[in-house]
C-alpha positions as YAML, in Angstrom:
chain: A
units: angstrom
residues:
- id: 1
  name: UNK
  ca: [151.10, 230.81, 19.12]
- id: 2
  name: UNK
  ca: [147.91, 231.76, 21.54]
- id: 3
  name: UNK
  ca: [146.51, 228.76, 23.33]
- id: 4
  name: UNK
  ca: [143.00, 228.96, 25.33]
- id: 5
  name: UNK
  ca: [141.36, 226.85, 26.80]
- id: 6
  name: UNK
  ca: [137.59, 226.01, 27.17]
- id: 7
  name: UNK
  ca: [136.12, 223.91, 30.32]
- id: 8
  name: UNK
  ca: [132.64, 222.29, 30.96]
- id: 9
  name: UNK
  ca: [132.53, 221.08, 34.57]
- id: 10
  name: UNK
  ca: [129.43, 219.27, 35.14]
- id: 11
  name: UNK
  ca: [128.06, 216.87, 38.45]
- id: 12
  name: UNK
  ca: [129.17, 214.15, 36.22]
- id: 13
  name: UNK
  ca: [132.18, 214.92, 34.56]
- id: 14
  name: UNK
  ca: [134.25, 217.89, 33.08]
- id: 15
  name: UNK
  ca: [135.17, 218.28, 29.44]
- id: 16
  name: UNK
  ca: [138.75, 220.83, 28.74]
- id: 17
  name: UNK
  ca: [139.43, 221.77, 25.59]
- id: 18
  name: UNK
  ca: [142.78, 223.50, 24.02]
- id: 19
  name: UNK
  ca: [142.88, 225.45, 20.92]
- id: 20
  name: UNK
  ca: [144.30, 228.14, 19.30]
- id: 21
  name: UNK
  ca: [143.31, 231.57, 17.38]
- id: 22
  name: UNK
  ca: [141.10, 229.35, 15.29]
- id: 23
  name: UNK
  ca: [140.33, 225.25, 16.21]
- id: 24
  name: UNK
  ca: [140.36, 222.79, 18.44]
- id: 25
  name: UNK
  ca: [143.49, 221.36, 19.32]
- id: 26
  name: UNK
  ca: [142.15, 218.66, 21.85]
- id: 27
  name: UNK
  ca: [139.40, 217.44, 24.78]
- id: 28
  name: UNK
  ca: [140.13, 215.44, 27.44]
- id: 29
  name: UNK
  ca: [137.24, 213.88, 29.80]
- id: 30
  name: UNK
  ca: [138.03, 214.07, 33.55]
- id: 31
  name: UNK
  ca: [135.70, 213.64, 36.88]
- id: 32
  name: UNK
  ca: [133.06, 215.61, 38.15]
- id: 33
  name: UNK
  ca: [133.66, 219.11, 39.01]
- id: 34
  name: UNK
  ca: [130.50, 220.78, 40.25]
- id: 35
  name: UNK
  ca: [131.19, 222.12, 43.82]
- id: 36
  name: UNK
  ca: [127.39, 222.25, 44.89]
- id: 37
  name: UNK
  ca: [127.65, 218.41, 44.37]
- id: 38
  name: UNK
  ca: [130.67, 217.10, 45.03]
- id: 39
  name: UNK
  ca: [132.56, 218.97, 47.10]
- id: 40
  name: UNK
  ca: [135.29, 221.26, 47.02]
- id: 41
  name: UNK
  ca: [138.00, 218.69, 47.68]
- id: 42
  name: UNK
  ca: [136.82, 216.34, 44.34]
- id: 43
  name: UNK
  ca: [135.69, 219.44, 41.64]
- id: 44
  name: UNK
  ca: [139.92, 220.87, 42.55]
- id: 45
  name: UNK
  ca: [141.06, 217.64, 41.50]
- id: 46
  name: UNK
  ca: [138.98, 216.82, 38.44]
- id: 47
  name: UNK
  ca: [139.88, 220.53, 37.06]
- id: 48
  name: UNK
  ca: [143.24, 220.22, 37.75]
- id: 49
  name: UNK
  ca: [143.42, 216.92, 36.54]
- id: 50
  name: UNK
  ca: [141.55, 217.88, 33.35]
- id: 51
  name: UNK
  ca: [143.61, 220.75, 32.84]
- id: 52
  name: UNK
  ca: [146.64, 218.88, 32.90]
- id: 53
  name: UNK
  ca: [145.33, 216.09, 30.71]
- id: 54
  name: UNK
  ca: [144.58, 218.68, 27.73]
- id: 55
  name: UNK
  ca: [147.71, 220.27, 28.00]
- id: 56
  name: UNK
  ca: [149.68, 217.44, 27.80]
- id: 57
  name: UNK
  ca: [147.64, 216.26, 24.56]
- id: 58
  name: UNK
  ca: [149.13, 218.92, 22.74]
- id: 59
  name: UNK
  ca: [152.28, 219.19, 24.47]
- id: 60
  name: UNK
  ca: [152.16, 222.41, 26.13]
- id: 61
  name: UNK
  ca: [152.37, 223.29, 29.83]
- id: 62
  name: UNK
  ca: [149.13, 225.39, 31.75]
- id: 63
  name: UNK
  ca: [151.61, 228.32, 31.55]
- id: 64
  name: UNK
  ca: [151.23, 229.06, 27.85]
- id: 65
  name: UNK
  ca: [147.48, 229.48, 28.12]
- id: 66
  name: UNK
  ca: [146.71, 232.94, 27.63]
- id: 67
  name: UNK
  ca: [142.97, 232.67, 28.36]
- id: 68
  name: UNK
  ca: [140.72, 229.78, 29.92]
- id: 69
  name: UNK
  ca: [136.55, 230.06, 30.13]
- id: 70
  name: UNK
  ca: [134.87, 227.91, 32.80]
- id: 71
  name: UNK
  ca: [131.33, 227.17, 32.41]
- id: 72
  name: UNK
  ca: [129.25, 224.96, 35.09]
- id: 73
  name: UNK
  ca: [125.72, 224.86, 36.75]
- id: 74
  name: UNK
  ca: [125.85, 227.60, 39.66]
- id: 75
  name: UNK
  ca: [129.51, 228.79, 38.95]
- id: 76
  name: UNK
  ca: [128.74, 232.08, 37.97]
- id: 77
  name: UNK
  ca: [127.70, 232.66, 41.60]
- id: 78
  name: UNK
  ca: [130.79, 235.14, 43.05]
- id: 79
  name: UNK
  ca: [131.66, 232.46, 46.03]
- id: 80
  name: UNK
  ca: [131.72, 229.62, 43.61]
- id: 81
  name: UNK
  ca: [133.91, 231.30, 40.69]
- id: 82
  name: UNK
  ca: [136.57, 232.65, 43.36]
- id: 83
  name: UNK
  ca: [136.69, 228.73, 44.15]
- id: 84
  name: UNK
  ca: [137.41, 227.49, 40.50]
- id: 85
  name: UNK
  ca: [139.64, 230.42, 39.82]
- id: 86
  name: UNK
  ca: [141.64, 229.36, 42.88]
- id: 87
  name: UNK
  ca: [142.10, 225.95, 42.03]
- id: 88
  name: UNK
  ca: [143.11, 226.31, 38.39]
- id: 89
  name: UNK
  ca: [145.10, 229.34, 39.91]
- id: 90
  name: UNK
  ca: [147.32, 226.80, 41.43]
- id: 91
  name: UNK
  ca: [148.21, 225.77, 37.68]
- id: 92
  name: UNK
  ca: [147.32, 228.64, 35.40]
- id: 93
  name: UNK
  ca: [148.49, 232.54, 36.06]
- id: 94
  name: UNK
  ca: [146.45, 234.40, 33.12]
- id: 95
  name: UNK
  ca: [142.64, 235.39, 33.57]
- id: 96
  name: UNK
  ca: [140.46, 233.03, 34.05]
- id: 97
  name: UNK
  ca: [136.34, 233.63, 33.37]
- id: 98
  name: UNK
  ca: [134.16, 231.32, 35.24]
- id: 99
  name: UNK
  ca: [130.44, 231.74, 34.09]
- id: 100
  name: UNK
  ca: [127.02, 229.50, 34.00]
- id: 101
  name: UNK
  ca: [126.94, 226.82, 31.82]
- id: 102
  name: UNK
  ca: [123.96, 227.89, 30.81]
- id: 103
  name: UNK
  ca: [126.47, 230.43, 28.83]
- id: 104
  name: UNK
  ca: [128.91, 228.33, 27.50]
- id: 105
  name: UNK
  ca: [126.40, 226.18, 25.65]
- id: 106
  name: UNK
  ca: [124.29, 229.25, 24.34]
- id: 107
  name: UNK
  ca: [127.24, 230.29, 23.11]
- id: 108
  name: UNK
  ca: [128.43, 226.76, 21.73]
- id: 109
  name: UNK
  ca: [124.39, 226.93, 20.27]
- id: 110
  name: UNK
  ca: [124.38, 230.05, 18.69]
- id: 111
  name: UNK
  ca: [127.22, 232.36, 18.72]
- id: 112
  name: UNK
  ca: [126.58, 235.72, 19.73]
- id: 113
  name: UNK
  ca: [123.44, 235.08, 18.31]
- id: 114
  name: UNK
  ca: [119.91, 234.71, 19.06]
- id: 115
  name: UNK
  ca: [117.77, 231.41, 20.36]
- id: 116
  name: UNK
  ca: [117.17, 228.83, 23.30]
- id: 117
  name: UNK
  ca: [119.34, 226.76, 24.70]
- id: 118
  name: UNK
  ca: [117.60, 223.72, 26.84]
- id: 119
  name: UNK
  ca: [120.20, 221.76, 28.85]
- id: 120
  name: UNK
  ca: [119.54, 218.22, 30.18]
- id: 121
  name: UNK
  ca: [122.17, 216.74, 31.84]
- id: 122
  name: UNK
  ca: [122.76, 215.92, 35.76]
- id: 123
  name: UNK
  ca: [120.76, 218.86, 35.60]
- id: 124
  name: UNK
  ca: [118.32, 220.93, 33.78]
- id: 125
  name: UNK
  ca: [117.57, 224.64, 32.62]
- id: 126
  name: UNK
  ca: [116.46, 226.24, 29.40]
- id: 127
  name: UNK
  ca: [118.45, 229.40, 28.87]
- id: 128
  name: UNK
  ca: [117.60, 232.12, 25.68]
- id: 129
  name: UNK
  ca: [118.68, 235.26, 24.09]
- id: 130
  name: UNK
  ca: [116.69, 237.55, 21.73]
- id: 131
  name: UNK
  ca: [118.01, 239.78, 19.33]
- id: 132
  name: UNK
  ca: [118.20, 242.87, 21.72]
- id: 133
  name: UNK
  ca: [120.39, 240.68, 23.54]
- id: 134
  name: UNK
  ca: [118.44, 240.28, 26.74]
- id: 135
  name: UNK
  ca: [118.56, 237.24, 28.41]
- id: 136
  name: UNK
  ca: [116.04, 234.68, 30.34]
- id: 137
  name: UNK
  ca: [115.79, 231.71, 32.18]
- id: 138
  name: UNK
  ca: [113.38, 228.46, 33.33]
- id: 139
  name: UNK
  ca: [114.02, 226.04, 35.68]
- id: 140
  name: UNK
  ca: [117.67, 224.93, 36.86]
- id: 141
  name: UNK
  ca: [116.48, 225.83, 40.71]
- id: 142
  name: UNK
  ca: [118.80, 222.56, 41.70]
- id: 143
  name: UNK
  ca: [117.97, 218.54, 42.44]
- id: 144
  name: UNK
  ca: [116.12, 219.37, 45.82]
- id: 145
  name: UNK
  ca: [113.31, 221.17, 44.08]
- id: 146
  name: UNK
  ca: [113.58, 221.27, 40.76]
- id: 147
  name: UNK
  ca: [115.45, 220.31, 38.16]
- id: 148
  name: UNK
  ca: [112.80, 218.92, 35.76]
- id: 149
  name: UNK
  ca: [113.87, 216.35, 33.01]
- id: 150
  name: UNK
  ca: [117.20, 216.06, 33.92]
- id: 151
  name: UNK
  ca: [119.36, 212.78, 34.86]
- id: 152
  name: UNK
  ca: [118.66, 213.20, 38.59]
- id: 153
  name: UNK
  ca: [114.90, 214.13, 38.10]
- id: 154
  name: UNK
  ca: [114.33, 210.84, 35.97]
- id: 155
  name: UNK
  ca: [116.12, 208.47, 38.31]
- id: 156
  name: UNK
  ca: [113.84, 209.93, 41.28]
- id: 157
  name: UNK
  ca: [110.61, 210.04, 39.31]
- id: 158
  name: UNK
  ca: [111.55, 205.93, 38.73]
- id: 159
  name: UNK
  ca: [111.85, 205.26, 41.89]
- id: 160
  name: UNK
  ca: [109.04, 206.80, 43.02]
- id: 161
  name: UNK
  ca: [106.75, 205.05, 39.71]
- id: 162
  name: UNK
  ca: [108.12, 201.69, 40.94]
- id: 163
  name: UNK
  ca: [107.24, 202.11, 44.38]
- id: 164
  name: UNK
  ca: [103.79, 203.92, 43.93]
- id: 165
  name: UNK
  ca: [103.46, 200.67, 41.58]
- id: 166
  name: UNK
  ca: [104.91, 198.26, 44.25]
- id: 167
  name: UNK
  ca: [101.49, 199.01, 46.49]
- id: 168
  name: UNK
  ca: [99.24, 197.83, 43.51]
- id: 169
  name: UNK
  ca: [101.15, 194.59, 42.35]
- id: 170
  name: UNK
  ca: [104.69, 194.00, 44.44]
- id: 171
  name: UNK
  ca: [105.35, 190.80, 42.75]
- id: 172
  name: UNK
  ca: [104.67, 191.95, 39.49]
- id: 173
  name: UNK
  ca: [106.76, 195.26, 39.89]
- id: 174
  name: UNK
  ca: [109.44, 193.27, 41.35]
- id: 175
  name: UNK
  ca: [110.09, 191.30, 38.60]
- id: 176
  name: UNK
  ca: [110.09, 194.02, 36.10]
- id: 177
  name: UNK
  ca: [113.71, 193.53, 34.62]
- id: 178
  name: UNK
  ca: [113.89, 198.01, 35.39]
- id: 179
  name: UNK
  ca: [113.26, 197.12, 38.80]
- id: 180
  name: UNK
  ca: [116.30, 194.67, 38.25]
- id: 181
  name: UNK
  ca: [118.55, 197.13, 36.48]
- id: 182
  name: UNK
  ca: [117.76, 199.82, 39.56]
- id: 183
  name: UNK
  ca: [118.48, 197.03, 41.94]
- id: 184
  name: UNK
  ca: [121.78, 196.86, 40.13]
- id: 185
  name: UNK
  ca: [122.49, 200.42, 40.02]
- id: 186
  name: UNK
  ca: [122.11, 200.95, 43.86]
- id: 187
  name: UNK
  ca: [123.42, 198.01, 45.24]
- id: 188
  name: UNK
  ca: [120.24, 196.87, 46.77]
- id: 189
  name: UNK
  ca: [118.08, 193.15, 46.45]
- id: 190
  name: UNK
  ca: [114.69, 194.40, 47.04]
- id: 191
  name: UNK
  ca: [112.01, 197.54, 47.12]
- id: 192
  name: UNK
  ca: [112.26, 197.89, 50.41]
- id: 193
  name: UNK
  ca: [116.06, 198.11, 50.11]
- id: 194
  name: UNK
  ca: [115.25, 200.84, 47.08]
- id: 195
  name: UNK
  ca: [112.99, 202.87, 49.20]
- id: 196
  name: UNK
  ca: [115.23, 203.31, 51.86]
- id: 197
  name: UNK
  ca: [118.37, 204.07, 49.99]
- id: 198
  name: UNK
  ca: [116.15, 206.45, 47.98]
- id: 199
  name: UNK
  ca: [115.55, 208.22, 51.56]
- id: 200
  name: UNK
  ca: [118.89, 208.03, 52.78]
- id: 201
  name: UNK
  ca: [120.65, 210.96, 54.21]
- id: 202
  name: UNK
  ca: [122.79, 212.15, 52.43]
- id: 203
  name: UNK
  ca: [120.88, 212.04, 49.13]
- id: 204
  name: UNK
  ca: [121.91, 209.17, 46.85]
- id: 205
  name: UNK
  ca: [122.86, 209.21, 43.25]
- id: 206
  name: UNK
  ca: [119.95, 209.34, 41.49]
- id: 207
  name: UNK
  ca: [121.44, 210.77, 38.23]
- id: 208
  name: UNK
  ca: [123.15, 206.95, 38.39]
- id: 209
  name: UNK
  ca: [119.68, 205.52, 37.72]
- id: 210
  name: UNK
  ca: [119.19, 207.54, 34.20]
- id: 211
  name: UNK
  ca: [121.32, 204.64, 32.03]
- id: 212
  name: UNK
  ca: [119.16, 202.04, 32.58]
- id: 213
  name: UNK
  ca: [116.19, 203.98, 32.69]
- id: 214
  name: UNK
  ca: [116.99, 205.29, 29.31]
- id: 215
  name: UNK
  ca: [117.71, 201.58, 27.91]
- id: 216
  name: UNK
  ca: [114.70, 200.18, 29.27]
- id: 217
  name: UNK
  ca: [111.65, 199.41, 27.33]
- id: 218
  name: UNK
  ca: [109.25, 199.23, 30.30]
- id: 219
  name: UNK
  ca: [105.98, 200.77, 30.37]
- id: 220
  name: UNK
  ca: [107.25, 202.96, 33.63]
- id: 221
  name: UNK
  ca: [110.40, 203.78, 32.48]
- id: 222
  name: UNK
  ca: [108.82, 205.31, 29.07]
- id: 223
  name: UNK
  ca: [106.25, 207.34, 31.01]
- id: 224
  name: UNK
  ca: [108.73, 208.90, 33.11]
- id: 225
  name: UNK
  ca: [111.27, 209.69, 30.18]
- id: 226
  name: UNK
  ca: [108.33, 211.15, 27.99]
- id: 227
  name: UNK
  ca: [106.93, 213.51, 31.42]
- id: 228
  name: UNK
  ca: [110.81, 214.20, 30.85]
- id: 229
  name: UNK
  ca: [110.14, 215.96, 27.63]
- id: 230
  name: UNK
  ca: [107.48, 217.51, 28.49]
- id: 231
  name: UNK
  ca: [109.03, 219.21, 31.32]
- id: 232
  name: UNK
  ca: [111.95, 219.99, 29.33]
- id: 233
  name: UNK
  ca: [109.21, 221.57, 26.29]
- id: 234
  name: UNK
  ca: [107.05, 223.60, 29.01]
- id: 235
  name: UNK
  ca: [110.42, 225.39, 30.29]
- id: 236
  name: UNK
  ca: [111.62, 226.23, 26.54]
- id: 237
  name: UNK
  ca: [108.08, 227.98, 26.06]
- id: 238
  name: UNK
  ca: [108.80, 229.87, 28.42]
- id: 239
  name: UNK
  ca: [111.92, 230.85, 27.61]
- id: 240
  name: UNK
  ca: [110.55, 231.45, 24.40]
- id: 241
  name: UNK
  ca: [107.67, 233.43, 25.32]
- id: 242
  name: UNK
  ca: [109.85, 235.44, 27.93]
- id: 243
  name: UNK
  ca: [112.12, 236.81, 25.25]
- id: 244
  name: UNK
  ca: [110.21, 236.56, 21.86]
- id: 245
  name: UNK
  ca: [106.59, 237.43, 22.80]
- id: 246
  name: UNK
  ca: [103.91, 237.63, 20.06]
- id: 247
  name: UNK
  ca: [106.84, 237.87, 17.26]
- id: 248
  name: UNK
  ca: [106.14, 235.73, 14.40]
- id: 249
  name: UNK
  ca: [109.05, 235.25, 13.28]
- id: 250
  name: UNK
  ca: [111.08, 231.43, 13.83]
- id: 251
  name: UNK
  ca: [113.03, 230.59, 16.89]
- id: 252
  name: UNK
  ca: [115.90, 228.69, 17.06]
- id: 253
  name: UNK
  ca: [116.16, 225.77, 19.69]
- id: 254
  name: UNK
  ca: [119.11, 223.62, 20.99]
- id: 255
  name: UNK
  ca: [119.56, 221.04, 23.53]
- id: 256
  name: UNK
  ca: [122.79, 219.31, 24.73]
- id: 257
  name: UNK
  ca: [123.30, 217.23, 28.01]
- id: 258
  name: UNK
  ca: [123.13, 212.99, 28.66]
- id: 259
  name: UNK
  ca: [119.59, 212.93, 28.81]
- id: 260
  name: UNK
  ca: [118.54, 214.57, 25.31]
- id: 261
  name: UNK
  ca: [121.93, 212.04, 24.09]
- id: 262
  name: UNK
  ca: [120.61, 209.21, 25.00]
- id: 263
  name: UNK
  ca: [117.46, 209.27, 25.42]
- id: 264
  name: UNK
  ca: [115.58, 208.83, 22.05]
- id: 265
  name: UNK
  ca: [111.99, 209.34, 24.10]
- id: 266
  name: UNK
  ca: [112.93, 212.22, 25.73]
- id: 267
  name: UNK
  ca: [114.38, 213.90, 22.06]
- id: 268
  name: UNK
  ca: [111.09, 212.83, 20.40]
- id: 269
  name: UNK
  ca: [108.69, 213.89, 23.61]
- id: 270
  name: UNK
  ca: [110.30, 217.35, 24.00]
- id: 271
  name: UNK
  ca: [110.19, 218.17, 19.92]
- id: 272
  name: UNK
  ca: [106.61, 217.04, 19.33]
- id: 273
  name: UNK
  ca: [105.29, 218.62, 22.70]
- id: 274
  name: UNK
  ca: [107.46, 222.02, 22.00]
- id: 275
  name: UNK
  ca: [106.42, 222.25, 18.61]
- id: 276
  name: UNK
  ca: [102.70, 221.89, 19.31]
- id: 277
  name: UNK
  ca: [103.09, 224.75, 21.96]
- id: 278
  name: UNK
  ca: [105.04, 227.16, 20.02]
- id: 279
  name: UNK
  ca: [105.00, 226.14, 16.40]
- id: 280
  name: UNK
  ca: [107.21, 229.23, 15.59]
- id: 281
  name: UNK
  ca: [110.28, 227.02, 17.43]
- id: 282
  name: UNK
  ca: [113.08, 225.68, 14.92]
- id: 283
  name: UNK
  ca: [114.12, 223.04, 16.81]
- id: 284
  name: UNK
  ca: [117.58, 221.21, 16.08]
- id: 285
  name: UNK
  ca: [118.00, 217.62, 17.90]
- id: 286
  name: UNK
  ca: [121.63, 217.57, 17.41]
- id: 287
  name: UNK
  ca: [123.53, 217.68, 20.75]
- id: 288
  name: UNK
  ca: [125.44, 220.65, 21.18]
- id: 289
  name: UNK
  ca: [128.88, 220.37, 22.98]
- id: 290
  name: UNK
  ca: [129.59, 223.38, 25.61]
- id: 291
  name: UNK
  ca: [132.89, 223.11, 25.57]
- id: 292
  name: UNK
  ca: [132.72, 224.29, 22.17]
- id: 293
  name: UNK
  ca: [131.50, 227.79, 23.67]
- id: 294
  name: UNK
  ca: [133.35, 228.17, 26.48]
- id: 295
  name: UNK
  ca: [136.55, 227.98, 24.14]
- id: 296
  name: UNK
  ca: [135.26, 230.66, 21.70]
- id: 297
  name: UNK
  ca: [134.33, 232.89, 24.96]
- id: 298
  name: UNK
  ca: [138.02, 232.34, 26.17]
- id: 299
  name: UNK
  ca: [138.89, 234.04, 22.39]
- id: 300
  name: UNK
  ca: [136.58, 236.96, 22.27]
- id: 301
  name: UNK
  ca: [137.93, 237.84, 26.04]
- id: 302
  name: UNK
  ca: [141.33, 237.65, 25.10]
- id: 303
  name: UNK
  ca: [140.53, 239.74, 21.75]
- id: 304
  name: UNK
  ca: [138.53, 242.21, 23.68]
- id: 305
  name: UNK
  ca: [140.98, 242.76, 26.24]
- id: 306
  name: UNK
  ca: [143.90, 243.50, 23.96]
- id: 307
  name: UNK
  ca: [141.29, 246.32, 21.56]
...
């Protein structure tokens, strides 16, 4: 029996699947695996380590995969894939695809089919097909610069609301219970402490600050998940208008990543905001799993490559 295997390596964690001609065997859960943000040394082990994990779920060894798909933010870039296929190349001697993960969850979305994918996790793009088959993207131009909506953007965008409210009313911003929870997060006792751990070089973990901003019922922490949405909505339009023009006809929309999981502000923000820009979008709130898609495109390679 044929055994492939599917991987989502994110800046958080990575997701492996095994299956064969036809379902899903198992997932296993492992560390973070983006290079761009975690190094080389860290995404080798967290593939491996996933790899291994999955395998042993269903009690096979890395050598009876015929096929594995890799999907993660940036890894489609030639310098980056040659690093993943290296690494699981110390485990796993058939092909390996590494592509964006952008990809994998279109894929997971829609098939080979038409629509827009908007992902919101560590972080953010909106990626689309149309029928024709051409492609187009918004955002995803990394945590420095860009990056709207996603885990890392919120925590930021916090920070910087509590501070920028700090100079009107310290005392009252420092007993916010958010301002607790972020005080929690990073380790620190005070605003000063947050401003200059926000500063630090390197970069901290903002993307660390999205769980309690997402719990939290605080008149910041609402404004800066629903500009979330709205972020996320302006870069589907896009997408949308990119690929489908002045057609009339519906458009299918997905979203997967933490932020559109757990956030019930962002979810409601981004459907109300992207529906009042393109009313033509079909819009389905139900988070889509990549690892889903990068299993089937492990399949379809395999298939294709033995036509």
């Amino acid at each position: 029996m044929p055994y492939y295997l599917g991987i989502d390596g994110g800046g958080t964690k990575t997701t492996c699947a095994v299956g064969d001609e036809s379902r899903m065997l198992a997932t296993v859960v492992a560390g973070p695996s983006n290079i761009v943000r975690v190094g080389a040394g860290q995404a080798r082990e967290s593939l491996l380590a996933a790899v291994r994990q999955a395998c042993v779920a269903v009690g096979i060894g890395p050598s009876q995969v015929r096929r594995t798909c890799v999907g993660g933010s940036g890894a489609a870039r030639p310098e980056l894939a040659q690093a993943v296929r290296g690494f699981l190349g110390e485990i796993i001697s058939t092909p390996i695809d590494v592509v964006g993960d952008m990809e994998i969850a279109l894929e997971a979305a829609f098939d080979s089919g038409p629509g827009v994918i908007v992902i919101a996790g560590t972080g953010s793009i909106a990626y689309g097909r149309n029928e024709q088959g051409r492609t187009a993207r918004a955002g995803g131009w990394g945590f420095a610069i860009g990056d709207e909506g996603s885990a890392h953007w919120i925590g930021r965008e916090t920070v910087r609301a509590v501070l920028r409210a700090s100079d009107l009313d310290e005392e009252r911003v420092a007993a916010l219970s958010l301002t607790a929870a972020l005080f929690q997060a990073w380790g620190v006792r005070t605003l000063s402490d947050l401003a200059r751990a926000a500063n630090s070089i390197p970069p901290p973990d903002f993307a660390a600050l999205f769980p309690p901003v997402a719990a939290s019922a605080d008149e910041l922490a609402v404004r800066v998940l629903s500009e979330a949405g709205r972020e996320l909505a302006a870069h589907a339009a896009v997408v949308m208008a990119r690929l489908f023009g002045g057609e009339q006809e519906p458009v299918r929309v997905a979203v997967t990543g933490s932020v559109f999981r757990h956030a019930s502000q962002v979810r409601e923000v981004f459907y109300d905001e992207l529906r009042k820009r393109e009313p033509r979008a079909e819009v389905n709130l139900q988070v889509v799993d990549p690892v889903e898609g990068a299993l089937r495109m492990a399949r379809r390679a395999d298939t294709a490559s033995r036509s």
